[in-house]
C-alpha positions in Angstrom: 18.3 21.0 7.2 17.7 19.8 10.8 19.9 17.0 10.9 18.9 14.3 13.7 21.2 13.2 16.2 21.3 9.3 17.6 24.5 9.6 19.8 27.1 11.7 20.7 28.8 10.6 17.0 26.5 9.7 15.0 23.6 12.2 13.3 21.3 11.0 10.7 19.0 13.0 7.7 17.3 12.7 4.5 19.2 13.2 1.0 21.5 16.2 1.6 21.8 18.7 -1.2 25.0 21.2 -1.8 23.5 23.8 0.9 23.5 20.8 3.4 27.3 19.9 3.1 28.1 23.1 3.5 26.1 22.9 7.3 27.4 20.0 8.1 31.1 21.2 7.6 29.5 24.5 9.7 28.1 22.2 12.4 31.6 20.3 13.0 30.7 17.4 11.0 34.0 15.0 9.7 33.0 12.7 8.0 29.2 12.0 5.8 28.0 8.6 5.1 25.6 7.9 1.9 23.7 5.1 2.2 21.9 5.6 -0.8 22.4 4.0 -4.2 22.9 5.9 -7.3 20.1 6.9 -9.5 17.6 5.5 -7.0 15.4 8.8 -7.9 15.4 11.2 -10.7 17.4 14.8 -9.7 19.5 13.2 -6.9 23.2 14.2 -6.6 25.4 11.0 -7.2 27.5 9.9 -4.5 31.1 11.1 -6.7 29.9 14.5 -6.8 28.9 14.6 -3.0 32.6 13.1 -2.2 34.0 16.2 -4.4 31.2 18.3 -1.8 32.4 17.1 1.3 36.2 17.1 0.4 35.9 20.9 -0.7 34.4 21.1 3.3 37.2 19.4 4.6 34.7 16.3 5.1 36.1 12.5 4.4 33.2 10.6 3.0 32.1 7.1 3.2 29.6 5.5 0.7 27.9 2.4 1.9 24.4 1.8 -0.2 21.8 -0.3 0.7 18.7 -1.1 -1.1 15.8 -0.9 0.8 14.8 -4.7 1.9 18.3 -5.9 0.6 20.3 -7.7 2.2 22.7 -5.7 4.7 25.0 -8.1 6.8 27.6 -6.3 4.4 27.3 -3.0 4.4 26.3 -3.6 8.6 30.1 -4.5 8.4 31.1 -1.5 6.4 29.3 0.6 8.6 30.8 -0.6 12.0 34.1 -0.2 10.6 33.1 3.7 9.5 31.7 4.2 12.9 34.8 3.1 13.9 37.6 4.5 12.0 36.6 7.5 10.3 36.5 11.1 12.0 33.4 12.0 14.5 30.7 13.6 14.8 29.6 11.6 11.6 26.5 12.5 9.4 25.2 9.1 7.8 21.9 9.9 5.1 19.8 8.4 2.7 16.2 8.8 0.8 14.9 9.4 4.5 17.4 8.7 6.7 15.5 5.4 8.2 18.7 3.3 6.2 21.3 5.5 8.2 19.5 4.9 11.3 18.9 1.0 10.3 22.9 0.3 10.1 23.9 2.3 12.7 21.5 0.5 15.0 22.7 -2.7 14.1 26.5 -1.7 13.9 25.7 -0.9 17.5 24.4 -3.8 18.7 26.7 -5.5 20.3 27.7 -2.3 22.8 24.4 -1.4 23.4 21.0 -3.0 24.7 18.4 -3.2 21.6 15.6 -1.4 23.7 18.0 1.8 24.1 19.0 2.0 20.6 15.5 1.6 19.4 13.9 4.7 22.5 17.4 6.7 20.2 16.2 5.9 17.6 12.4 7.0 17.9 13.8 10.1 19.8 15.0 11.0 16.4 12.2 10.1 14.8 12.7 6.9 13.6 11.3 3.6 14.8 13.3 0.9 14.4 11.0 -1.6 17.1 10.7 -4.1 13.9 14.6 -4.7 14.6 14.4 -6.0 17.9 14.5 -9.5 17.1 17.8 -9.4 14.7 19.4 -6.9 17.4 18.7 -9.4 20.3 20.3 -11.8 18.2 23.3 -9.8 17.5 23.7 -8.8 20.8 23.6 -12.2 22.1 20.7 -12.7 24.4 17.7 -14.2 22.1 19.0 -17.3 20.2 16.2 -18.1 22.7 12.9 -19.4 21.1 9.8 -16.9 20.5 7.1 -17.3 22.7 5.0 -19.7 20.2 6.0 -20.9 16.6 3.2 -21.7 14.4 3.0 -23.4 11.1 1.6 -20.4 9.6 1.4 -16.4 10.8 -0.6 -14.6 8.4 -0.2 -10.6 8.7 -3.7 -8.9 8.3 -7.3 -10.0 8.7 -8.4 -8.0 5.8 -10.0 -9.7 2.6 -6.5 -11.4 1.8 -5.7 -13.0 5.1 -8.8 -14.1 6.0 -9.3 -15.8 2.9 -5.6 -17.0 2.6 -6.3 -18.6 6.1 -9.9 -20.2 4.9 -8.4 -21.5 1.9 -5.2 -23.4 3.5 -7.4 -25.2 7.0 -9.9 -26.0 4.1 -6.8 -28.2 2.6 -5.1 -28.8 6.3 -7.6 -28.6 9.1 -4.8 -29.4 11.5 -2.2 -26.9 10.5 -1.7 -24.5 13.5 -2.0 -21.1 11.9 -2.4 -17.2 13.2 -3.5 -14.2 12.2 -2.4 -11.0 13.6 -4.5 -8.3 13.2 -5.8 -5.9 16.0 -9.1 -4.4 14.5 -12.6 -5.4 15.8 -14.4 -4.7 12.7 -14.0 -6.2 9.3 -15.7 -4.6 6.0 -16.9 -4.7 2.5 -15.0 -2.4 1.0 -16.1 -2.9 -2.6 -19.3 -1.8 -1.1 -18.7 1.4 -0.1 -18.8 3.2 -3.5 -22.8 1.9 -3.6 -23.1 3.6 -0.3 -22.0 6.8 -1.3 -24.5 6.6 -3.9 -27.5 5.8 -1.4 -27.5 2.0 -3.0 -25.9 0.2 0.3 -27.0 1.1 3.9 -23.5 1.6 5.5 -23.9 -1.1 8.5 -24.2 -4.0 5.4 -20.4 -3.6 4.3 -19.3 -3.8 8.0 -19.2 -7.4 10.4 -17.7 -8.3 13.6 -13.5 -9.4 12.9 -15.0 -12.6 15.4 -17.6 -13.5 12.9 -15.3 -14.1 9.8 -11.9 -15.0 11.6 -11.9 -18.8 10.7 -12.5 -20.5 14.0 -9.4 -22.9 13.7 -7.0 -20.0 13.7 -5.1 -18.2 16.5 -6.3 -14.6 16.4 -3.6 -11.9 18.1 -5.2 -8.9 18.3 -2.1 -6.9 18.2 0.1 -4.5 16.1 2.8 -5.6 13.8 5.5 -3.4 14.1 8.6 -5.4 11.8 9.3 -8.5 10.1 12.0 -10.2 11.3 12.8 -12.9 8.3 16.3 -13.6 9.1 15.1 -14.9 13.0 11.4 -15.8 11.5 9.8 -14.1 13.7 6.7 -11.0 13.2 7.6 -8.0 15.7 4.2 -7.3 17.7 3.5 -4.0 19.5 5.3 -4.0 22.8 8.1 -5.7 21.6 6.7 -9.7 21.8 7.7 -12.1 18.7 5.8 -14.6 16.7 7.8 -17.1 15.4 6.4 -18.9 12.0 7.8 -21.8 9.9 6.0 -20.0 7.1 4.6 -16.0 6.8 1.7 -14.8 4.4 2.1 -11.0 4.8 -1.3 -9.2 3.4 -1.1 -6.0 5.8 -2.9 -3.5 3.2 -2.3 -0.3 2.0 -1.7 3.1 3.6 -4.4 5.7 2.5 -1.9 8.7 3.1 -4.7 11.3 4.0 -1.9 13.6 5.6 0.0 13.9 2.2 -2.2 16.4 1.5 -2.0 19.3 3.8 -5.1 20.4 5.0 -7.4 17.5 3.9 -7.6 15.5 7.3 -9.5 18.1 8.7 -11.6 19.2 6.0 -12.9 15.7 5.8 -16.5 15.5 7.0 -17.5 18.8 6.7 -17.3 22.0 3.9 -18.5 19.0 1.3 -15.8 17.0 1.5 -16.0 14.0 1.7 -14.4 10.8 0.3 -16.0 7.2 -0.8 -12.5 5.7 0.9 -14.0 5.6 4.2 -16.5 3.9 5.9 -17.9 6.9 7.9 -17.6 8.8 5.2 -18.9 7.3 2.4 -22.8 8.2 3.9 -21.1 12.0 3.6 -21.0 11.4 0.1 -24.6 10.8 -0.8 -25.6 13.5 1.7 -23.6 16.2 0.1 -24.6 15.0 -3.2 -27.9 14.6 -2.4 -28.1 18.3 -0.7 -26.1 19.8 -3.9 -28.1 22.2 -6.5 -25.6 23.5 -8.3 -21.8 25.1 -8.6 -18.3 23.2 -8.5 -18.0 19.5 -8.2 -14.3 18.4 -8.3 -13.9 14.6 -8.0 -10.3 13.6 -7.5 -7.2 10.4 -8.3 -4.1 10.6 -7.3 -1.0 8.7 -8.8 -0.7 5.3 -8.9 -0.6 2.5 -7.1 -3.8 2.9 -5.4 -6.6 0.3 -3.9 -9.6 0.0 -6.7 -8.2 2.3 -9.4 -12.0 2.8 -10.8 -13.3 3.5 -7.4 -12.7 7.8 -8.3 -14.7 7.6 -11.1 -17.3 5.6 -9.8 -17.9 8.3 -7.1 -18.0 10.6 -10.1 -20.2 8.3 -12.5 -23.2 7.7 -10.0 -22.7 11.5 -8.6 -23.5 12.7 -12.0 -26.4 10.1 -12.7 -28.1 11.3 -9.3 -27.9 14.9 -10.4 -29.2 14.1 -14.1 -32.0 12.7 -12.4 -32.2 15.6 -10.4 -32.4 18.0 -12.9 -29.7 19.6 -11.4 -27.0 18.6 -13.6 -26.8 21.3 -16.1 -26.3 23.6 -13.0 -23.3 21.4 -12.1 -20.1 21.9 -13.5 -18.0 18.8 -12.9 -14.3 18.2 -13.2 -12.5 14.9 -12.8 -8.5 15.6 -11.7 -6.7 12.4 -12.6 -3.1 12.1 -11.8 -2.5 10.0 -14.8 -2.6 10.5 -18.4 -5.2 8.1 -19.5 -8.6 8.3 -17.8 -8.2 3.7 -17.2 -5.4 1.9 -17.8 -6.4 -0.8 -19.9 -7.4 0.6 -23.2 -10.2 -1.4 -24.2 -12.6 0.3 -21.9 -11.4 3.5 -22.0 -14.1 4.3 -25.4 -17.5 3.0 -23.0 -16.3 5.3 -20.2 -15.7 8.7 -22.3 -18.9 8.4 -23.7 -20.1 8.8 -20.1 -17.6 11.6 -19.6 -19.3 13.5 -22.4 -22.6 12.4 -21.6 -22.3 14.2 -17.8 -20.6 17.1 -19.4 -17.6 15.8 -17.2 -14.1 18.5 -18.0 -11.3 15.7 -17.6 -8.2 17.2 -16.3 -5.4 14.4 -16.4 -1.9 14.8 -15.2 -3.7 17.1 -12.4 -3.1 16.2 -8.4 -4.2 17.1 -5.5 -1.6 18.7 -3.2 -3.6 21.4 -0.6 -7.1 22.0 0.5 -8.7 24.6 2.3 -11.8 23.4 3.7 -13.2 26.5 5.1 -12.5 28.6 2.3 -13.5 25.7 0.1 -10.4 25.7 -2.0 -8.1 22.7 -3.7 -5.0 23.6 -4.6 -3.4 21.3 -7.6 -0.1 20.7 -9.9 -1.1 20.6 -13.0 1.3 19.1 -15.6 1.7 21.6 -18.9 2.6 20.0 -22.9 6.1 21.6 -22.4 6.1 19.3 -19.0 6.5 22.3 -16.4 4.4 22.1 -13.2 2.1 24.7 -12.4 -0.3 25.1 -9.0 -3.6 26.3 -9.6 -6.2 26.9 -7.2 -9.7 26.4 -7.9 -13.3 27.1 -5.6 -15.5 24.2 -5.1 -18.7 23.5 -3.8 -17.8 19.8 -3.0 -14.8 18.1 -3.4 -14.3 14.4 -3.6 -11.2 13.7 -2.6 -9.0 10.3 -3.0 -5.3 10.0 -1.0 -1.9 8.9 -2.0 -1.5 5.6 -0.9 1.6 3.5 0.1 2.8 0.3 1.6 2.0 0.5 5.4 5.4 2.2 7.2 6.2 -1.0 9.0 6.5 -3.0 6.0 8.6 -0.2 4.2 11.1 0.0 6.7 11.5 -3.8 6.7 13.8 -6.3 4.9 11.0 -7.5 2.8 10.2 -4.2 1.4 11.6 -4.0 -2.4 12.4 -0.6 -3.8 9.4 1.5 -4.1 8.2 0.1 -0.6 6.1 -2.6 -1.3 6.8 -6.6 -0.3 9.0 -7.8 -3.0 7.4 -11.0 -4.3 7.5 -12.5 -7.4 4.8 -11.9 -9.5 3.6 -15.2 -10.3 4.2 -17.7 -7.6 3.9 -14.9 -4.9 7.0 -15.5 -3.1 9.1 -13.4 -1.7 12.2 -13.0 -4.2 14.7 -13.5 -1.0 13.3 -15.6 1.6 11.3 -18.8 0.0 9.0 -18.9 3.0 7.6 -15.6 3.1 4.4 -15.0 0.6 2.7 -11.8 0.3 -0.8 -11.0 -1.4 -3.3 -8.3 -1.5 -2.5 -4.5 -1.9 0.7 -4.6 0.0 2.3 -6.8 -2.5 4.8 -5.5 -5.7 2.7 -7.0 -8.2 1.8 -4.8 -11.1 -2.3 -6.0 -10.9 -5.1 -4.0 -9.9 -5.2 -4.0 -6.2 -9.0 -4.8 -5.8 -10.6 -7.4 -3.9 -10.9 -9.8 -6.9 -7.4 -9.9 -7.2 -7.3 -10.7 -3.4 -9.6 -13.9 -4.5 -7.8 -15.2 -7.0 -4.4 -14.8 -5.7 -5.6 -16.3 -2.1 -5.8 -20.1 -3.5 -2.3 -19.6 -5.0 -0.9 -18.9 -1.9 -2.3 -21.3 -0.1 -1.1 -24.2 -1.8 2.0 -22.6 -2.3 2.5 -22.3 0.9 1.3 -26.3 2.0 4.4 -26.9 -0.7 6.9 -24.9 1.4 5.7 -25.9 4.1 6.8 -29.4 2.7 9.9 -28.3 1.9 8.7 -28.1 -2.1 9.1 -25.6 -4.6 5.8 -23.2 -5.6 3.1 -25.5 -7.4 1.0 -23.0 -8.5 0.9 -19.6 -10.4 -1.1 -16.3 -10.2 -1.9 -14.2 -13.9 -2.6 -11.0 -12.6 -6.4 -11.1 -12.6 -8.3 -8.5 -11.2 -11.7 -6.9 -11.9 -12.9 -3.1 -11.6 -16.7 -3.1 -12.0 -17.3 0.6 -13.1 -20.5 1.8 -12.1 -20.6 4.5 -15.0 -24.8 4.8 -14.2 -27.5 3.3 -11.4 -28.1 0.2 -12.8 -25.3 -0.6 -15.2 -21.5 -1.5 -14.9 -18.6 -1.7 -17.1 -16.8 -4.8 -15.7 -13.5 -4.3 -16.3 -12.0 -7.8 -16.0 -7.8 -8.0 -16.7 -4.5 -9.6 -16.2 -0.9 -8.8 -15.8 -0.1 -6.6 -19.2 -3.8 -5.3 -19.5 -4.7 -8.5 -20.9 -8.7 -8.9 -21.0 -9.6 -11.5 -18.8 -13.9 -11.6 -18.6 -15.6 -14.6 -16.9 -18.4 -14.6 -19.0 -18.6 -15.2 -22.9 -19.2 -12.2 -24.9 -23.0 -12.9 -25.8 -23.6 -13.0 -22.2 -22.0 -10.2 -20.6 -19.7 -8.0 -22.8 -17.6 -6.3 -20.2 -16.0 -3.6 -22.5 -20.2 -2.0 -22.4 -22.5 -1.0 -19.6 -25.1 -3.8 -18.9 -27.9 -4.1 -16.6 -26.3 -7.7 -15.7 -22.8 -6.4 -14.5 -25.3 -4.0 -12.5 -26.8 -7.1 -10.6 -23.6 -9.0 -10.4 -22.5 -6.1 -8.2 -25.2 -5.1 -6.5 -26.5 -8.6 -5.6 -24.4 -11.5 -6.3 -20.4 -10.1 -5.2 -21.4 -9.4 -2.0 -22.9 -12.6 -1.0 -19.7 -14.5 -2.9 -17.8 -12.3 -0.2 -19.3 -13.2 2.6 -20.4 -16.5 2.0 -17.7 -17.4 -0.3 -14.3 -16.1 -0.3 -13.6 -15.6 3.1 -15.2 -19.1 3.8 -12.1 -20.4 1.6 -14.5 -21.5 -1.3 -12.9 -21.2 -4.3 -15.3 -20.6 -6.7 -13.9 -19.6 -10.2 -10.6 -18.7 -8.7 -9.1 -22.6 -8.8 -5.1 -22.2 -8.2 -3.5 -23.1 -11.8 -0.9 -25.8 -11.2 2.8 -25.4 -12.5 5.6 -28.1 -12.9 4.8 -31.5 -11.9 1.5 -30.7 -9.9 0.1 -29.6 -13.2 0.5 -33.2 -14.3 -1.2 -35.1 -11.2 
């Protein structure tokens, strides 16, 4: 392995395996630092064993671990002792290295100016600019004020922030509150799966950012590139904080399109294509449209992802189009699901295999994506065997839909309100941060276990707001969230299962059962989709009215 070097002492790398130790020693290395916790992934080599490794090498070794987002004025101090004590060169690692790189930044702070350690730092391949803040502070030079303070900085303009922001100056016209997001356009998302199937003309899911941004608001168009929650401050590109008396963080998810080698550049031609984008979703019903026949292969990667039905509703309405067609029976279609169940919450899973069998549909689960070729028009996947080995196959298509891995955006992964697996450790119900009590997150970049889908954006939007008026007052959380979110599987052209469901899977419909039964495709979940959602979008949820979606008090507020 390549380790990375910071200074003349100090080198940094990703989890080290025997064959590494055995470099290091070869490369003059005296001492390795872990700054991993045990058992934070399945097959990694415990910190005892790589002590016996490095003292076999004639390497002392150090452990010092830090959970990602945890708290690390400790182990800082641990780690500016090690620097300073133990033999150099030193080799510091962890999951990625970004933890190594974190500490040793901060244990140099107060020798060096932030603004070097941070050009090191991305010199090596790791950017650190969402530590400026806490390493001017160290250093000395910024218990200065930030530039402006607001009541409220909300992080992202998407269908979270903007209604978050709607939803607290409807309550508070005078609180002072901004929004940082830098992009021009704002979209429909939901909407794009009915554009891939020729239902939506493209241009209706998309709107000026101007038009929608609540007027009363400060809008930075700008980068985030940190959180900094000890100095309360949000770390903009080019180095400028944003100080807040409260944060709503609701930056999105990361479609990871170049975790698959080879799929950024097939996109948009060969037939592939993917619903996930906006200029591609018109790809879709083009290619589907233009199809007669062969390979279809129509893909989901592992979990968490944003809409978890939106695969198969690409799949659903690409079948329906060809039945129509006649073409159909020429098709051979295969879904490749990362999971083991086709959906998550059982209940619907009967409504949706009889569609599966209907279109003829081969349903490979526990099958990813990992490689296409999209001249040769070739998709490589692991396929998971009943003994549990992992074996790649390659198989020929004539169009591939094709979904991403998807991740917490890399600023907020690297930051201190990250929890574990990346995303912004809040608690589940009140949507606080678990550490700092006025810091809220919402939307797809939050921990919480529900469906990341816009309806779960709507409903948890009022709960934050008020939470947030309450901290803001210097009060504990006053209302809860339930983990409602709602999928509306398009399983034909004119009628939806409307998967509607909380925290636990449990079933959570709007509508009485003699109305709409959401576990069967109606004609009426059709129209709510098609016709009524959008238009409650627009004109409702990102205007902050709160219809349905009421926050449900807790404590004493439930009593006034």
């Amino acid at each position: 392995m390549a380790f990375k070097k910071l200074d003349e002492d100090f080198w940094a790398s990703p989890q080290l395996t025997e064959a590494d130790v055995s470099q290091a020693a070869a490369d003059g290395i005296r001492t390795i630092i872990a700054n991993r916790p045990d058992d934070e992934e399945p097959g990694q080599i415990p910190a005892s064993r790589m002590a016996e490794l490095a003292a076999r090498n004639g390497i002392a070794f150090v452990h010092i671990p830090i959970v990602p987002g945890g708290a690390m004025d400790d182990a800082v101090a641990r780690m500016h002792e090690a620097l300073t004590t133990q033999p150099k060169p030193i080799l510091g690692y962890c999951r990625t290295g970004t933890r190594s790189a974190t500490l040793w930044a901060l244990s140099r702070s107060g020798s060096a100016a932030p603004d070097a350690l941070i050009r090191k730092a991305a010199d090596a391949g790791y950017d650190l600019a969402g530590l400026k803040p806490r390493l001017r502070s160290v250093e000395g030079d910024a218990a200065r004020a930030p530039a402006k303070v607001f009541d409220v900085v909300i992080v992202g303009a998407g269908s979270a922030g903007i209604a978050t922001a709607s939803s607290l100056l409807k309550r508070k016209p005078g609180l002072s509150v901004a929004v940082i997001d830098p992009a021009q356009d704002h979209f429909y998302q939901p909407g794009w799966t009915l554009v891939g199937a020729g239902v939506f003309r493209p241009e209706v899911t998309r709107r000026p950012m101007a038009q929608v941004m609540p007027h009363a608001v400060t809008w930075l168009r700008k980068a985030v590139t940190g959180f900094a929650p000890e100095t309360n401050e949000v770390v903009l590109e080019g180095g400028d904080a944003i100080g807040y008396r409260v944060l709503v963080a609701a930056p999105g998810i990361k479609l990871d399109w170049a975790a698959i080698p080879g799929l950024p550049e097939a996109l948009g031609r060969n037939n592939v294509t993917s619903n996930y984008r906006f200029d591609l979703a018109p790809y879709t019903h083009e290619v589907v449209r233009s199809l007669k026949g062969g390979r279809a292969l129509f893909t989901q990667p592992p979990m968490p992802i944003k809409c978890a039905g939106a695969p198969q509703k690409a799949l659903y309405l690409s079948c329906d189009q060809w039945s129509r067609a006649g073409t159909l029976r020429d098709t051979q279609v295969e879904f490749h699901n990362a999971g083991n169940v086709l959906f998550g919450v059982a209940a619907y899973v009967p409504a949706l295999m009889k569609y599966i069998e209907r279109y003829g549909v081969h349903l490979a689960l526990e099958s990813r994506l990992v490689a296409v070729d999209g001249a040769a028009r070739v998709a490589t996947f692991e396929r998971k065997a009943a003994d549990g080995s992992i074996a790649r196959v390659e198989q020929h298509f004539d169009m591939l839909h094709a979904v991403p891995p998807q991740c917490a955006p890399d600023f907020v992964r690297s930051s201190p309100l990250a929890g574990p697996n990346g995303y912004i450790e809040v608690d589940p119900a009140t949507l606080r941060h678990v550490r700092h009590a006025n810091v809220f997150a919402l939307g797809d970049a939050c921990s919480t276990s529900n469906a990341k889908t816009a309806a779960a954006a709507r409903k948890q939007a009022p709960v934050v707001a008020v939470n947030v008026l309450a901290a803001l007052a210097g009060k504990a959380p006053v209302a809860d969230y339930d983990g409602y979110g709602s999928c509306p599987l398009t399983v034909e052209r004119g009628r939806i299962v409307l998967a509607e469901f909380g925290y636990g899977g449990k079933l959570m419909p709007t509508f009485p059962q003699f109305l709409l039964d959401g576990t069967q495709p109606t004609r009426l979940a059709w129209l709510l989709k098609d016709r009524i959602l959008p238009w409650i979008y627009w004109q409702g949820m990102l205007k902050g009215r709160e219809w349905l979606v009421a926050p449900h008090l807790i404590g004493n507020a439930a009593k006034t």
